[in-house]
FIPA-795200 format. One line per field, with one value per residue (C-alpha): residue number from 0; x, y, z. Coordinates in steps of 0.05 Angstrom, whole numbers. Layout:
N
seq <- c(NUM:...) $
px <- c(X:...) $
py <- c(Y:...) $
pz <- c(Z:...) $
//
This chain:
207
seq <- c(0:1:2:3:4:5:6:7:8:9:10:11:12:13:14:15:16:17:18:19:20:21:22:23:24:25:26:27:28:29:30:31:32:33:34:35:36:37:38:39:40:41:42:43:44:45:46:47:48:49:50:51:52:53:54:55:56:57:58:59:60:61:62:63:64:65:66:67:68:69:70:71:72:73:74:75:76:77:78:79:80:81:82:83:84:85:86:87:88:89:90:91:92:93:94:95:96:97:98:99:100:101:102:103:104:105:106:107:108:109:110:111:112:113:114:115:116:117:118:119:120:121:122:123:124:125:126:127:128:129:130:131:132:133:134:135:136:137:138:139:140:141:142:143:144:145:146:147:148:149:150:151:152:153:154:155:156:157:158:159:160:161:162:163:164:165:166:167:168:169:170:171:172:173:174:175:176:177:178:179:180:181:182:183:184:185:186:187:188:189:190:191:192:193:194:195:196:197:198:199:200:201:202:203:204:205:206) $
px <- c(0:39:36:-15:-27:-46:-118:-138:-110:-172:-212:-152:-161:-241:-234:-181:-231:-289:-279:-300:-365:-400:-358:-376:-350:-390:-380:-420:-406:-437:-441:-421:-449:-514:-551:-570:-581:-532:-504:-485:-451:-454:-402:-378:-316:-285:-229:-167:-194:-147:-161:-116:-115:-175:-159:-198:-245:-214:-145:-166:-180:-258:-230:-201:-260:-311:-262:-268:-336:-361:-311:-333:-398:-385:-334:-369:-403:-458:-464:-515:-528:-573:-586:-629:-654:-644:-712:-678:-624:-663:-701:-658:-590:-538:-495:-564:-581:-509:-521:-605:-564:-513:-557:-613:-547:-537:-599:-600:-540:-567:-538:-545:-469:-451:-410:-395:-341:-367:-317:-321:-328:-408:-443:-505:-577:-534:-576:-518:-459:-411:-342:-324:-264:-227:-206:-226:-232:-151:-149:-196:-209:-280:-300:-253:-288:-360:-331:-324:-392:-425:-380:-386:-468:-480:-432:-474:-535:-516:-502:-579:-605:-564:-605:-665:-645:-586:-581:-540:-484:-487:-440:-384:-397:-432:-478:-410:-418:-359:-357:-390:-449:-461:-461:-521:-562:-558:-583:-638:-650:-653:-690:-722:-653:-618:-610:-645:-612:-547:-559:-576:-520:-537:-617:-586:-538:-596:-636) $
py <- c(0:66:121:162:212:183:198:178:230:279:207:179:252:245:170:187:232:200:133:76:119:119:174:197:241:285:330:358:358:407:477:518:492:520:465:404:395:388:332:300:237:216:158:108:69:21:56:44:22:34:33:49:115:144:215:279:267:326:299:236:217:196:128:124:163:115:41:70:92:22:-9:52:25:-43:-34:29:11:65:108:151:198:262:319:386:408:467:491:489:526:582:588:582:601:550:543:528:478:451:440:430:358:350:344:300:252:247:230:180:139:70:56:140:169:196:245:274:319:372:389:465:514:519:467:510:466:404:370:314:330:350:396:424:406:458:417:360:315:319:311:253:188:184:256:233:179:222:269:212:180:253:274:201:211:269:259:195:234:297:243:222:295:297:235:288:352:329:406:424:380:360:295:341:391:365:437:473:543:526:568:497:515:582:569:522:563:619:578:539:579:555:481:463:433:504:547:602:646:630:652:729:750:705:734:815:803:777:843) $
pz <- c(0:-23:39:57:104:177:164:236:277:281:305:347:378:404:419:458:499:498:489:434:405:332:294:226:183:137:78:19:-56:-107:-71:-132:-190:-232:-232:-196:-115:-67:-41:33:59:131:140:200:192:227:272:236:170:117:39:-19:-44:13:12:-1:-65:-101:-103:-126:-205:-226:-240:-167:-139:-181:-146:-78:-79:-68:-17:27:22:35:96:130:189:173:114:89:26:28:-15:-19:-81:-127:-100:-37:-49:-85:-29:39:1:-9:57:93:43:47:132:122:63:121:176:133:124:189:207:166:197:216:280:292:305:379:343:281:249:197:141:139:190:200:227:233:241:260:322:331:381:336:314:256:221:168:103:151:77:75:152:175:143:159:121:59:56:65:11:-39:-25:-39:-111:-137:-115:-135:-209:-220:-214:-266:-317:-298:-311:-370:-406:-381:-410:-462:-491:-431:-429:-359:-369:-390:-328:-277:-265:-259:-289:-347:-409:-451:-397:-413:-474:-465:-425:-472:-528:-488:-431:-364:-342:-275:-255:-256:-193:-207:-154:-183:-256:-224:-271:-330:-328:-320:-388:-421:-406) $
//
């Protein structure tokens, strides 16, 4: 196995205080994109798992991303995948449709967590005792592993919307406002996937 960062410090760290409890990590995928809900993955691992190439989902290749995404599954204690619409977002703004996905992850978790540790630095509407963690996909094992279970989700379910609206592209961007994108929404317009409180800008050119 080639070396990795030691992933388990941040969960060494609260076992070490508070003894053997149900840790998950969680983190979202899909905040700043044009189209498409966002996603959240709640996950439990084993203390001390290790798996070949875990690491934060960004750093990682789709192929890699795509191999891992089901041994997570398959070795996580608990895991759970949430979202909240583009509805959502439009109408309780993204970061509170990021925590409203975290927190419906969470909740999902069958057995329910003790604990959890929030990438980011809001954990705003989350009921579970929890702490947030800064770049905690790079730092803990158990929100890299969250991180790749909500990309690989969410990706898998843009390629779904693009068999629904094809104009757009959506395999090639995944929502993300790229210049192929814009190029699509100013020949078709925007489609009930779009955000509409992200294409502000996009609606005042066209004026």
């Amino acid at each position: 196995m080639r070396e990795t960062p030691d992933l388990w410090q941040e969960e060494n760290r609260i076992f070490a205080q508070q003894g053997e409890i149900l840790l998950c990590g969680v983190d979202e995928a899909g905040a700043g994109p044009l189209a498409g809900p966002v996603y959240a993955a709640a996950v439990i691992l084993p203390r001390g798992l290790e798996l070949e190439w875990l690491n934060d989902s960004k750093k990682l290749t789709e192929r890699r991303r795509e191999l891992l995404f089901p041994q997570i599954k398959e070795r996580a204690v608990a895991w759970a995948v949430a979202t909240a619409s583009a509805e959502e977002i439009d109408q309780i703004n993204i970061l509170n449709a990021r925590m409203l996905a975290m927190e419906r992850a969470i909740s999902q978790l069958n057995p329910q967590a003790d604990y959890a540790l929030i990438d980011g630095n809001c954990n705003r509407g989350i009921t579970c005792p929890n702490e947030t963690l800064v770049k905690g996909d790079a730092r803990s094992a158990s929100v890299a592993a969250a991180s790749i279970l909500a990309k690989v989700s969410r990706d898998h379910y843009m390629m779904e919307l693009a068999q629904q609206y094809p104009q757009y592209c959506f395999e090639k961007h995944k929502g993300y406002g790229t210049k192929l994108h814009y190029e699509m929404l100013e020949r078709f317009g925007p489609c009930p996937a779009h955000r509409a409180s992200f294409l502000k800008k996009f609606y005042e050119k066209g004026q």
